[in-house]
DRENFI-488326 format. One record per residue (C-alpha): z, x, y; residue in three letters. Coordinates in steps of 0.02 Angstrom, whole numbers, plus 50000, padded with zeros to 5 digits. Each point is the difference from the previous one (the first is absolute). Last residue first. Layout:
% residues N
<w Z	u X	v Y	rest Ala>
...
This chain:
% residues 471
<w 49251	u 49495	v 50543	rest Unk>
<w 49817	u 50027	v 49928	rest Unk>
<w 49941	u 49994	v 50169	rest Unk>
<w 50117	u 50118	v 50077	rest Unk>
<w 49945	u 50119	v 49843	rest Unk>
<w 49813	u 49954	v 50024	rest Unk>
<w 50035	u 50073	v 50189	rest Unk>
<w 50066	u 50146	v 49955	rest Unk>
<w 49852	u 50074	v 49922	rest Unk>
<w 49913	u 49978	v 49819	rest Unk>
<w 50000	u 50194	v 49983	rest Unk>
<w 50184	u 50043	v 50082	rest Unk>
<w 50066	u 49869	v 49854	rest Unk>
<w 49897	u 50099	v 49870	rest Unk>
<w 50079	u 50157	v 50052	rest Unk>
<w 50164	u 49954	v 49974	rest Unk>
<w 49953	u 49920	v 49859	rest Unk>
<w 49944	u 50146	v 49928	rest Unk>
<w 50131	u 50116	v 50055	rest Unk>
<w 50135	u 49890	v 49914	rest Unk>
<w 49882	u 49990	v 49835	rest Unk>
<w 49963	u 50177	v 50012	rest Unk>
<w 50203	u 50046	v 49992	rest Unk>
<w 50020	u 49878	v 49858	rest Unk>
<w 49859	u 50086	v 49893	rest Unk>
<w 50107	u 50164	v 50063	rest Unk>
<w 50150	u 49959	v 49918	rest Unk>
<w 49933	u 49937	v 49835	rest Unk>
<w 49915	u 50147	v 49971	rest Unk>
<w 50145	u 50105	v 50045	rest Unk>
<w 50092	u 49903	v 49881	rest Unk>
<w 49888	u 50023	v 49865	rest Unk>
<w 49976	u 50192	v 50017	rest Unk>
<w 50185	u 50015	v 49982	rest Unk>
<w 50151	u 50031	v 50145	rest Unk>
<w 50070	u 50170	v 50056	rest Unk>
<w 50174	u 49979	v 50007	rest Unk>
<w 50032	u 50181	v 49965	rest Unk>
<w 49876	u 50055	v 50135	rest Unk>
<w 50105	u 49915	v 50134	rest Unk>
<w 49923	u 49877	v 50094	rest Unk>
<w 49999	u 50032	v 50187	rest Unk>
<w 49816	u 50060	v 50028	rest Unk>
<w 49896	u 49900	v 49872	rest Unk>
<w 50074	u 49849	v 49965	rest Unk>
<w 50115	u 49983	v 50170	rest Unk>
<w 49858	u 50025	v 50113	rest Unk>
<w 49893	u 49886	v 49896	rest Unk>
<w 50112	u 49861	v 50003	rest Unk>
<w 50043	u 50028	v 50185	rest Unk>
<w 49799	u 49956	v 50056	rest Unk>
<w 50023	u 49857	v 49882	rest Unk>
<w 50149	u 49946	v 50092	rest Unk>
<w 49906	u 50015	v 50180	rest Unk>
<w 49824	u 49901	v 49905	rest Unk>
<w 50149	u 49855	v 49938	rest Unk>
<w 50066	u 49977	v 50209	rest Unk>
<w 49814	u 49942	v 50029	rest Unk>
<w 49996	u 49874	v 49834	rest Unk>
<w 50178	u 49950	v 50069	rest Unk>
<w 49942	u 49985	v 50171	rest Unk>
<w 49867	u 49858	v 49924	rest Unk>
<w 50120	u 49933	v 49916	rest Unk>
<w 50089	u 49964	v 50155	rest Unk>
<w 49875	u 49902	v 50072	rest Unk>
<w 49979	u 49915	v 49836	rest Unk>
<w 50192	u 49948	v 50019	rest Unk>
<w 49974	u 49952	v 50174	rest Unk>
<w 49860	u 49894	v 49980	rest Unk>
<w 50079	u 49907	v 49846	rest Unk>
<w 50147	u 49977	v 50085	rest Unk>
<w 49934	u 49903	v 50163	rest Unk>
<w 50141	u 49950	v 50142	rest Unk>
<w 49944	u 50167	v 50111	rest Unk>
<w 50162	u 49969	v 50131	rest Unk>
<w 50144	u 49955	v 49876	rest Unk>
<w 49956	u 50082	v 49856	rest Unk>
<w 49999	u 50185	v 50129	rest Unk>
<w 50160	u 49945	v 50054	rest Unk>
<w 50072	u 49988	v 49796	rest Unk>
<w 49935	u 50155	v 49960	rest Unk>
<w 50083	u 50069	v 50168	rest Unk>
<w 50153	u 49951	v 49945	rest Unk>
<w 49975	u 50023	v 49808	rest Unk>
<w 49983	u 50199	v 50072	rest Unk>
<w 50131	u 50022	v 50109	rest Unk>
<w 50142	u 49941	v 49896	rest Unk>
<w 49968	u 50087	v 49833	rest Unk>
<w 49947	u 50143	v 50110	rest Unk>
<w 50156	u 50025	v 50072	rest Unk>
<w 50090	u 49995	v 49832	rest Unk>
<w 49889	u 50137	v 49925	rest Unk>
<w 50023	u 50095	v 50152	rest Unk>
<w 50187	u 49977	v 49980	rest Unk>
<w 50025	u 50062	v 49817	rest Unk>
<w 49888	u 50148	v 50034	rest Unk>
<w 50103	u 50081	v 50127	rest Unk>
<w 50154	u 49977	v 49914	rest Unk>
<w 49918	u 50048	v 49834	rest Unk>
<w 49941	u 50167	v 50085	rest Unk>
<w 49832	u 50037	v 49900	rest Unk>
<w 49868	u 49901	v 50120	rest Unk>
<w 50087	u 50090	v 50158	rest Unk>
<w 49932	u 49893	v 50165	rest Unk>
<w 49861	u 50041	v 50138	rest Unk>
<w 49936	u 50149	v 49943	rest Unk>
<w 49800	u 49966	v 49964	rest Unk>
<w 50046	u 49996	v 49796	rest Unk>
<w 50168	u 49904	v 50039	rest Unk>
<w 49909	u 49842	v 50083	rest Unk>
<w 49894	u 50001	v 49860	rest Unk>
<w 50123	u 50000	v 49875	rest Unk>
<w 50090	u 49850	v 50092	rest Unk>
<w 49813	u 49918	v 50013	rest Unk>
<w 49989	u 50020	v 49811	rest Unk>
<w 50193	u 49937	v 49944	rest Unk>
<w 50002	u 49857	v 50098	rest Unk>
<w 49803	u 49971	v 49969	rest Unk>
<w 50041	u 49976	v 49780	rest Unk>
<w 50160	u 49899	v 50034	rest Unk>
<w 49894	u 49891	v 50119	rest Unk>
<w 49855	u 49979	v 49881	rest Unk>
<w 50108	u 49975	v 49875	rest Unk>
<w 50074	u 49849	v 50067	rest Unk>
<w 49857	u 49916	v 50099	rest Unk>
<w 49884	u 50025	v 49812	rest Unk>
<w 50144	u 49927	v 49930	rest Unk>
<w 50010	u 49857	v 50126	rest Unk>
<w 49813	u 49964	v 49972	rest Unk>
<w 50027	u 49977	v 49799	rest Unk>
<w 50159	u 49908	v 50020	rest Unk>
<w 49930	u 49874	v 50132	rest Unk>
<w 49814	u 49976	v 49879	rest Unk>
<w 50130	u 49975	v 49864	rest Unk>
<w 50092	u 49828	v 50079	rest Unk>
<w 49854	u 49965	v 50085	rest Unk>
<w 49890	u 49999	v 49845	rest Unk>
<w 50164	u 49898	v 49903	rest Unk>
<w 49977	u 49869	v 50120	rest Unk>
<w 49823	u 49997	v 50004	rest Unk>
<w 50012	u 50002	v 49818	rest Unk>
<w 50003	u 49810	v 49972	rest Unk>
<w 49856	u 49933	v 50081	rest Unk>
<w 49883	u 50073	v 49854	rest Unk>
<w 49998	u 50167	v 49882	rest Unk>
<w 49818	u 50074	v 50067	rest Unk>
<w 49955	u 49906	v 50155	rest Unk>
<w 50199	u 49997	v 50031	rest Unk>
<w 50028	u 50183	v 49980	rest Unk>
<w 49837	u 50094	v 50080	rest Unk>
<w 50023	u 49830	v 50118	rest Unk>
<w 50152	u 50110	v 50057	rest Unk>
<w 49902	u 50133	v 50085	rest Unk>
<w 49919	u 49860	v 50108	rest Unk>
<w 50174	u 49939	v 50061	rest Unk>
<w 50056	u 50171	v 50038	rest Unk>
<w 49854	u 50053	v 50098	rest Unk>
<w 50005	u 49841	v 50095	rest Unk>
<w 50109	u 50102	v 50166	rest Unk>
<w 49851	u 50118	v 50004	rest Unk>
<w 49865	u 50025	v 49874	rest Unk>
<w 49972	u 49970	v 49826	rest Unk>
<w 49834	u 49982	v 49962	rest Unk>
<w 49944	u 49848	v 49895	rest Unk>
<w 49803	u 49943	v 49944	rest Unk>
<w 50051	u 49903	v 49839	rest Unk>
<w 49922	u 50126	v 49852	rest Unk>
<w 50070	u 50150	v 50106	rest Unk>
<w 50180	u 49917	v 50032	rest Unk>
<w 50009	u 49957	v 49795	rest Unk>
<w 49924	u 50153	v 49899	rest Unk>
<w 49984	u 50133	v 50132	rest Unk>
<w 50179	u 49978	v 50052	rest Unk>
<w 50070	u 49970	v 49816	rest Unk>
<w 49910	u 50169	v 49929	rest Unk>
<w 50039	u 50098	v 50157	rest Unk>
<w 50205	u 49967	v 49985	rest Unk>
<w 49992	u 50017	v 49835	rest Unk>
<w 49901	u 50164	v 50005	rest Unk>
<w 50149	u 50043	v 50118	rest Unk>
<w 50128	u 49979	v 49881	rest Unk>
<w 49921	u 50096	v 49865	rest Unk>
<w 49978	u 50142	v 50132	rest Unk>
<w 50179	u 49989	v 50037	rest Unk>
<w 50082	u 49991	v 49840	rest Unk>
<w 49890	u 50140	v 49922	rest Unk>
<w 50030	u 50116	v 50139	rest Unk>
<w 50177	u 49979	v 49995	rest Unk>
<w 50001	u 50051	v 49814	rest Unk>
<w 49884	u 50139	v 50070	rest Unk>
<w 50099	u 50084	v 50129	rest Unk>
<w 50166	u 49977	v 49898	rest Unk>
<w 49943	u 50101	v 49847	rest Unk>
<w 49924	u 50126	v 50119	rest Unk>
<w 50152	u 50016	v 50070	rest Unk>
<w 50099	u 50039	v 49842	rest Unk>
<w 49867	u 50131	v 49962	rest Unk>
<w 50035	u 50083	v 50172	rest Unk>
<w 50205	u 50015	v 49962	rest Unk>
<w 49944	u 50077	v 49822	rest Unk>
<w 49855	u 50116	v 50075	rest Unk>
<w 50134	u 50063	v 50144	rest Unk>
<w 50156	u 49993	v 49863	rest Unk>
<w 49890	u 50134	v 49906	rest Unk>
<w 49934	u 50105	v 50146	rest Unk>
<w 50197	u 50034	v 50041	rest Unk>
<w 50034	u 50034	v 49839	rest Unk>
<w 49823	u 50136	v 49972	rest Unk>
<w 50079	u 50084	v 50165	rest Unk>
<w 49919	u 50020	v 50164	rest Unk>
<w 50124	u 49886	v 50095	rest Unk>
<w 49973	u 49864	v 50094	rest Unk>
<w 50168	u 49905	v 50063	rest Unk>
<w 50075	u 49864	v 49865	rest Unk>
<w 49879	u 49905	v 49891	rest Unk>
<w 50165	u 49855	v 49991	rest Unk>
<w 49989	u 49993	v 50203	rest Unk>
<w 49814	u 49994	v 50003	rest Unk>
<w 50017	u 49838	v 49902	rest Unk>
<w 50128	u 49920	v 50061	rest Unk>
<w 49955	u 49816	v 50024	rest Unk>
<w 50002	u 50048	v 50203	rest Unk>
<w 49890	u 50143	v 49974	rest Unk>
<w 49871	u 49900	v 49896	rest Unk>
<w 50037	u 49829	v 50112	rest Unk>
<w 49958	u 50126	v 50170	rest Unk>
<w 49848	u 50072	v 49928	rest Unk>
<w 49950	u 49828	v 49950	rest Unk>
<w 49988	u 49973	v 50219	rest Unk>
<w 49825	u 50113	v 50009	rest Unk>
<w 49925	u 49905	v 49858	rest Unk>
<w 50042	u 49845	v 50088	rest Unk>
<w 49949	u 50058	v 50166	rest Unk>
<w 49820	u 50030	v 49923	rest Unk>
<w 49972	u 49831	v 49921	rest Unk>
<w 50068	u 49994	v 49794	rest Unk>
<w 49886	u 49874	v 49923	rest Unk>
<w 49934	u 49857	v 50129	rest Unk>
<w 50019	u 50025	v 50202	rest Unk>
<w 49854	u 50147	v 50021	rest Unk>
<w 49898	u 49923	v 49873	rest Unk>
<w 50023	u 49833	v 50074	rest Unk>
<w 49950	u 50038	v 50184	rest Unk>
<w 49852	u 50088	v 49943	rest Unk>
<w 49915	u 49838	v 49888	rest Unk>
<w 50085	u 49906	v 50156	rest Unk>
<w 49895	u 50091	v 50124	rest Unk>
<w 49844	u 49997	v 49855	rest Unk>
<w 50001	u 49808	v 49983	rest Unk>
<w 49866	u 49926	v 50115	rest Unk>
<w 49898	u 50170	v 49935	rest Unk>
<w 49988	u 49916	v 49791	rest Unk>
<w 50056	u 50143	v 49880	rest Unk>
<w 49901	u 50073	v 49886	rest Unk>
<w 49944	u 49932	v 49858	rest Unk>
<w 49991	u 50173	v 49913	rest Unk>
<w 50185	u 50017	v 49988	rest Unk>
<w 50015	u 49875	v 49840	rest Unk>
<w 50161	u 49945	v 49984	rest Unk>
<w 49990	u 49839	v 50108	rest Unk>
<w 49848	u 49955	v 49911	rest Unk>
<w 50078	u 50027	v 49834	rest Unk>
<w 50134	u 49884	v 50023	rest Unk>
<w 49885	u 49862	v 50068	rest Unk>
<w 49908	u 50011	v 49849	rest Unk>
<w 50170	u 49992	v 49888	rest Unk>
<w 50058	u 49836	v 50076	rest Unk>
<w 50117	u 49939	v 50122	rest Unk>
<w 50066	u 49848	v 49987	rest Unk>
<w 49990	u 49877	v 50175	rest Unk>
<w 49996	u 49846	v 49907	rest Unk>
<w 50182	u 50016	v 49950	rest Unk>
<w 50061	u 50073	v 49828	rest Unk>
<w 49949	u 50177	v 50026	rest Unk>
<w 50094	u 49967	v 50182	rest Unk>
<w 50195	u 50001	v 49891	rest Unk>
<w 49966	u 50164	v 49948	rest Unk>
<w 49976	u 50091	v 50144	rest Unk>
<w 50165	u 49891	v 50066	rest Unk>
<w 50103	u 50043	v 49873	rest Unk>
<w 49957	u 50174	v 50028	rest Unk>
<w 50043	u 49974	v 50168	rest Unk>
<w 50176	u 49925	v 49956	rest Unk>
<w 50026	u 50141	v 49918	rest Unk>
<w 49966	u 50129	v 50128	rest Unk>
<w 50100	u 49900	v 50149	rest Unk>
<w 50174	u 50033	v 49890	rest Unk>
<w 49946	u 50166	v 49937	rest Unk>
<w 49947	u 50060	v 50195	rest Unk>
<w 50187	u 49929	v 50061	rest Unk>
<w 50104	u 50049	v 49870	rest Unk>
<w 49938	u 50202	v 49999	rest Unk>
<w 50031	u 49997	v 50195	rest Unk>
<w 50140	u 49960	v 49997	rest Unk>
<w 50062	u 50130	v 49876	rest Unk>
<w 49912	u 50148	v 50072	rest Unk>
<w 50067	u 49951	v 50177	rest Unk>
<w 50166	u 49981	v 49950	rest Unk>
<w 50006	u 50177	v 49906	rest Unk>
<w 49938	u 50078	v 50133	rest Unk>
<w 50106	u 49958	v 50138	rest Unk>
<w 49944	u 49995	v 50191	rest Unk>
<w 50140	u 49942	v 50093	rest Unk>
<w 49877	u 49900	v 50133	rest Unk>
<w 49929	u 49919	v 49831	rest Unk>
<w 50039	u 49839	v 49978	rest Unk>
<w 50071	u 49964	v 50183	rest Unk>
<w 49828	u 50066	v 50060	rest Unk>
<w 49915	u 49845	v 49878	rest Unk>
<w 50112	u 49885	v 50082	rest Unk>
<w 49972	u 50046	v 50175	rest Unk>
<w 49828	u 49957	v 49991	rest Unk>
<w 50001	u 49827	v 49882	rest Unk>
<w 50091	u 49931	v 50132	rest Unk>
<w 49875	u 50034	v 50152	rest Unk>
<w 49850	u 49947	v 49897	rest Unk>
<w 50081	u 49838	v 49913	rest Unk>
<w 50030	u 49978	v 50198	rest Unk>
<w 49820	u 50032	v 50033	rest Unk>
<w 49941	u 49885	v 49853	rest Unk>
<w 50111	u 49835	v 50053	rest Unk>
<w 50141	u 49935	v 49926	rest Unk>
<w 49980	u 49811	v 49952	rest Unk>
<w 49847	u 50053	v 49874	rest Unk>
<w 50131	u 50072	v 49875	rest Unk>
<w 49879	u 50058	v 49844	rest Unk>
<w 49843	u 49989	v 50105	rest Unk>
<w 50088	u 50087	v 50130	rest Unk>
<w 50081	u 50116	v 49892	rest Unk>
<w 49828	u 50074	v 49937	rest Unk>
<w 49929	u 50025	v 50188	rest Unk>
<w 50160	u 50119	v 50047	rest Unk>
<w 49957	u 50109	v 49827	rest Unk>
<w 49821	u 50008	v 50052	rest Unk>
<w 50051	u 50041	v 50176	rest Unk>
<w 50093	u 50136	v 49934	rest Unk>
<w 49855	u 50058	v 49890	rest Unk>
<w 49875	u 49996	v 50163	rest Unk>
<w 50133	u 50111	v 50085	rest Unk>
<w 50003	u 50100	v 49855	rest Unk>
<w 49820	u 50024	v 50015	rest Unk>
<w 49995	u 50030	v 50207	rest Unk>
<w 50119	u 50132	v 49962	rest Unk>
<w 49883	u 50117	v 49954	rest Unk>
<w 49922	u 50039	v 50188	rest Unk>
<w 50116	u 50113	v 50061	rest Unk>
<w 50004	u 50092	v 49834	rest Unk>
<w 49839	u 50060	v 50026	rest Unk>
<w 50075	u 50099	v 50142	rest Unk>
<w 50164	u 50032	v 49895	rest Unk>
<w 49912	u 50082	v 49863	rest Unk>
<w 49868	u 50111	v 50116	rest Unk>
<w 50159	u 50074	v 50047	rest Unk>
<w 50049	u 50054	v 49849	rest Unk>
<w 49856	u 50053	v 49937	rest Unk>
<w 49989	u 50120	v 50159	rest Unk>
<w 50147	u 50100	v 49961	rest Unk>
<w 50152	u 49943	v 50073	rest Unk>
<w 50115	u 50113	v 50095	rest Unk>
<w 49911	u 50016	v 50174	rest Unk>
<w 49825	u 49977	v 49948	rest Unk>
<w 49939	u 50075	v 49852	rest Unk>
<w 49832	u 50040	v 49946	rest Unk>
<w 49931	u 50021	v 49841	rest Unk>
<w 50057	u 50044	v 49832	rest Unk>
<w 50104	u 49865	v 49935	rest Unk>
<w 50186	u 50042	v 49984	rest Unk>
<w 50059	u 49865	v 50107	rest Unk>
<w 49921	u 49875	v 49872	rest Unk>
<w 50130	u 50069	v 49869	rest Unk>
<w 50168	u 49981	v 50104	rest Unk>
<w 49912	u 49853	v 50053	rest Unk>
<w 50003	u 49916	v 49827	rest Unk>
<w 50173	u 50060	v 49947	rest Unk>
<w 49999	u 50185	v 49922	rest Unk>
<w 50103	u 50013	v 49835	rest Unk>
<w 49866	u 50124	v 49947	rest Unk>
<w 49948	u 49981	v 49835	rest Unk>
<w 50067	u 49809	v 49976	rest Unk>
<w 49923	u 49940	v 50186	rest Unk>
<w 49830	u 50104	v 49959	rest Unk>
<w 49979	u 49905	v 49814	rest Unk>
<w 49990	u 49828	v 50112	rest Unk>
<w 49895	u 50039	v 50131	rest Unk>
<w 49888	u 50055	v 49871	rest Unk>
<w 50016	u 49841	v 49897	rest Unk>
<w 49974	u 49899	v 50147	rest Unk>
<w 49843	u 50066	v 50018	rest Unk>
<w 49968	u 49968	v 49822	rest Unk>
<w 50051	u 49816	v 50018	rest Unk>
<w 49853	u 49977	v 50090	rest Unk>
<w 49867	u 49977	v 49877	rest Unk>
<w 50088	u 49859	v 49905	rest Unk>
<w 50035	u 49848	v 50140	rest Unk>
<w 49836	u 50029	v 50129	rest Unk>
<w 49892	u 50016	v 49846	rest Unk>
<w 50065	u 49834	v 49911	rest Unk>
<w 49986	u 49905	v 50180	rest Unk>
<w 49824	u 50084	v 50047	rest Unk>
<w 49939	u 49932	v 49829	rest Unk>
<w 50061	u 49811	v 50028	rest Unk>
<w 49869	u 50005	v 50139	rest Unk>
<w 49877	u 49904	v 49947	rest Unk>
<w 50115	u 49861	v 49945	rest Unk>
<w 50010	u 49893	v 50161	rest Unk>
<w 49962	u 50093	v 50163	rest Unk>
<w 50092	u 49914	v 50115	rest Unk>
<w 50150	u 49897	v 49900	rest Unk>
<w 50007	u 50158	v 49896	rest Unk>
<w 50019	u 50120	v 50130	rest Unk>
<w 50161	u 49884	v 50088	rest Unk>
<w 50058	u 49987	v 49827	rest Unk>
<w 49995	u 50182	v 49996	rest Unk>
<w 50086	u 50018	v 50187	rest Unk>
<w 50131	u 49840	v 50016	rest Unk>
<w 50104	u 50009	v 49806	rest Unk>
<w 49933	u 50175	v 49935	rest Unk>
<w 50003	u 50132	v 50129	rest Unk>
<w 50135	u 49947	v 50117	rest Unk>
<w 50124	u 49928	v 49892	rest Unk>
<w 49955	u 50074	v 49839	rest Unk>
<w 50003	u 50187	v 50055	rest Unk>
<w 50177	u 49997	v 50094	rest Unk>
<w 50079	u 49947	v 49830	rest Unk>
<w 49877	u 50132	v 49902	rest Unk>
<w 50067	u 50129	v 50105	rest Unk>
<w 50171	u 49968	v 49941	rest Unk>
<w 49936	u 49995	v 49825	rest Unk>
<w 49929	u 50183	v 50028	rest Unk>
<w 50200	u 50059	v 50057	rest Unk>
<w 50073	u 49900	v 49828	rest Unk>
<w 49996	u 50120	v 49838	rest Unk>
<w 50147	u 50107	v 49966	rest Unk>
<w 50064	u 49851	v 49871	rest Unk>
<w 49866	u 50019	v 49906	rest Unk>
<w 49973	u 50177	v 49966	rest Unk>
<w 50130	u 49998	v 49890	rest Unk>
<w 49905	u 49880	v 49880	rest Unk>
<w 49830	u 50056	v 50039	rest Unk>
<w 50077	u 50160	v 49909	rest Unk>
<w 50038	u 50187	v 50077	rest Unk>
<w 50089	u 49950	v 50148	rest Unk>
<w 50025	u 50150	v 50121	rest Unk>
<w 50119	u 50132	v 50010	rest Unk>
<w 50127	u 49997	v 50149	rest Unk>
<w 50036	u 50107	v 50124	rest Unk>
<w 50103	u 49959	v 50144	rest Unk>
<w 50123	u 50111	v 50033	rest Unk>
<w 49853	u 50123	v 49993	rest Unk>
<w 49955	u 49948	v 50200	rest Unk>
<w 49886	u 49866	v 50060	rest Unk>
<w 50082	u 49872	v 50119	rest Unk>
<w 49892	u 49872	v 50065	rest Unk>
<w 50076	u 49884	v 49899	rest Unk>
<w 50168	u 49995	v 50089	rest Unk>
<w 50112	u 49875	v 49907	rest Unk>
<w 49894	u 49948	v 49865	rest Unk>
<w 49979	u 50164	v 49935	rest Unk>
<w 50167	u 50061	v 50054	rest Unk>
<w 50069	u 49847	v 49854	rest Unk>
<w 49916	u 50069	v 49903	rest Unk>
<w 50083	u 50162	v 50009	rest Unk>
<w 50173	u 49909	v 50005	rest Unk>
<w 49938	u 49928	v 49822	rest Unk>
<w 49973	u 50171	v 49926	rest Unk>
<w 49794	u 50054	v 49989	rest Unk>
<w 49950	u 50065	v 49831	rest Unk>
<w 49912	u 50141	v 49973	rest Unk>
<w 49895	u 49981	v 49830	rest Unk>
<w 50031	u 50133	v 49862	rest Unk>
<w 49868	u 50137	v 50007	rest Unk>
């Protein structure tokens, strides 16, 4: 059947309300990598909030502890759960559902209009902005090296409001964009960097690779609450996956699929739409995990080998003797100049990506209408204001990144056992029988749905206490 093409004013409704799925809409999907191309983006928007967090304070924060041993929980943490994601993925194109739309629908209780999962959400949720409020402080450490005349708390209060002015409108397109320049622009310079410490004193060699991949070496107990904390923070954390559905909708996906219908079309543009995200699931996965290996790699290799931790109001000057040990006096400068960019993405997508979740959230238990645009439009913008605001307070009065970023790791890892619970929901009661997925993929799924139980369960084995240790 000849393709369905989409008019320009059609597009145009895409962008404009993206939310909307009706037949107006349709579009088939790319058939090449070529076309697919340029509908890729939501999974690199993850990636910016990924390598701010994750990669530049939490794995080098591992590494500096543990050393190589624990390169393997790094890889794992990165590839295994992109499946979850996956799922949460494939439901937004079926069904058109945002992510509470979808978590409301979870058997169980409800109470008032949100189902249980939703409220469960926005308890642990209470808790989560200790990491961004380690990331903003981060950001307001960086430009007090760089301009030591203004002090960190007013870098703080200024690099707040700027972030909501960025995104209080909410657009898509901007978003995607920025936040491609900023994670290529940090990447490279990292690689550089990875390079440049084979030439110092502090190379890495093959036996020290192998160590760190070999799981039987177990990791050392001083370590295990930032072992945790990373593998909830690094790869796609659980209110990641949860926010993609929002990029996937937003990009148009669901739109161009058009409503569910039982017909051999409709199941067509489904498996075409789904293939396209697969294709931008794993390109991002690629970029991410190879970036955090970097990260790992120069932590265990040069603040291991010297005895560093980064911690508090030094953690920026200790992350940057990865850069000077490795490349000399030089690339503090350019460091800072990277390590802002790569911390002020994570601020920026992290804030278009909780906008659009707490909003949804707020809907799902009846407090605001997700689909009206008017209604929409200003939650978003109230939470681009609220949220930086009390990031920035909570900077203010706990003064130590590194603490609150594993601390909110740790809720991510918690937050990642609610998503998995979804996953399965939406694989095998929501997915139509049409889009039935291969042997392969469902192996792949559930591998990453032990891993998240399993270290769920091995942090409730060692205890609590070796996690407040290990932070």
């Amino acid at each position: 059947m000849p393709a369905i093409n989409i008019s320009k004013t059609e597009n145009q409704n895409v962008t404009a309300d993206p939310y909307a799925v009706d037949r107006s809409l349709v579009q088939d999907p790319p058939s090449s990598f070529g076309g697919m191309v340029r509908y890729l983006g939501p999974g690199f928007i993850l990636s910016a909030s990924i390598v701010g967090s994750g990669e530049l304070i939490a794995t080098t924060a591992l590494g500096a502890e543990a050393g190589f041993v624990a390169l393997w929980v790094i890889i794992v943490s990165c590839l295994v759960k992109v499946f979850v994601q996956l799922e949460f993925g494939k439901h937004a194109i079926h069904s058109g559902e945002t992510t509470f739309e979808a978590l409301n629908q979870l058997p169980g209780p409800h109470f008032g209009k949100g189902s249980w999962a939703t409220w469960l959400w926005l308890l642990m949720m209470m808790i989560k902005p200790l990491q961004v409020g380690g990331i903003i402080g981060g950001v307001g450490i960086i430009l007090n090296i760089i301009v030591p005349s203004v002090p960190v708390w007013a870098w703080i209060c200024v690099s707040a409001p700027t972030v909501s002015l960025m995104i209080f409108r909410g657009k898509y397109q901007f978003i995607e964009k920025l936040s491609l320049v900023m994670i290529g622009l940090f990447a490279l310079f990292t690689v550089a960097c990875l390079a440049g410490v084979q030439l110092t004193d502090f190379a890495m060699n093959r036996g020290q690779i192998a160590e760190g991949l070999s799981v039987w070496n177990g990791i050392p107990a001083a370590v295990v609450g930032v072992a945790v904390a990373a593998f909830g923070i690094t790869g796609v954390g659980g209110d990641e996956v949860m926010a993609y559905n929002y990029w996937l909708l937003e990009k148009g996906y669901a739109a161009r699929t058009g409503p569910r219908e039982d017909t051999s079309e409709w199941t067509r543009r489904a498996k075409g739409w789904i293939r396209v995200m697969y294709w931008d699931a794993f390109l991002s996965m690629l970029v991410y995990t190879f970036m955090t290996v970097a990260f790992y790699l120069l932590g265990a290799a040069i603040l291991h080998a010297q005895g560093l931790k980064p911690e508090g109001y030094e953690m920026v000057k200790t992350l940057s003797r990865m850069y000077t040990d490795s490349l000399g006096e030089w690339a503090e400068v350019a460091f800072l100049t990277g390590a802002f960019f790569v911390l002020f993405s994570t601020l920026f997508s992290a804030l278009a990506g909780w906008s659009r979740l707490f909003s949804d959230a707020f809907s799902a238990v009846g407090w605001l209408n997700y689909h009206d645009p008017v209604a929409r439009g200003r939650a978003i913008a109230f939470f681009a204001f609220f949220f930086p605001a009390l990031w920035a307070v909570l900077a203010l009065i706990y003064k130590d990144p590194v603490w609150m970023v594993l601390v909110g790791g740790a809720i991510t890892a918690a937050i990642l056992l609610l998503v998995l619970v979804s996953a399965v929901h939406f694989r095998y009661r929501r997915l139509p029988k049409s889009l039935k997925p291969g042997l392969f993929y469902d192996l792949g799924f559930w591998v990453s749905a032990v891993s998240i139980v399993l270290v769920a369960v091995y942090f409730v084995w060692t205890g609590f206490d070796k996690f407040t240790k290990g932070v």
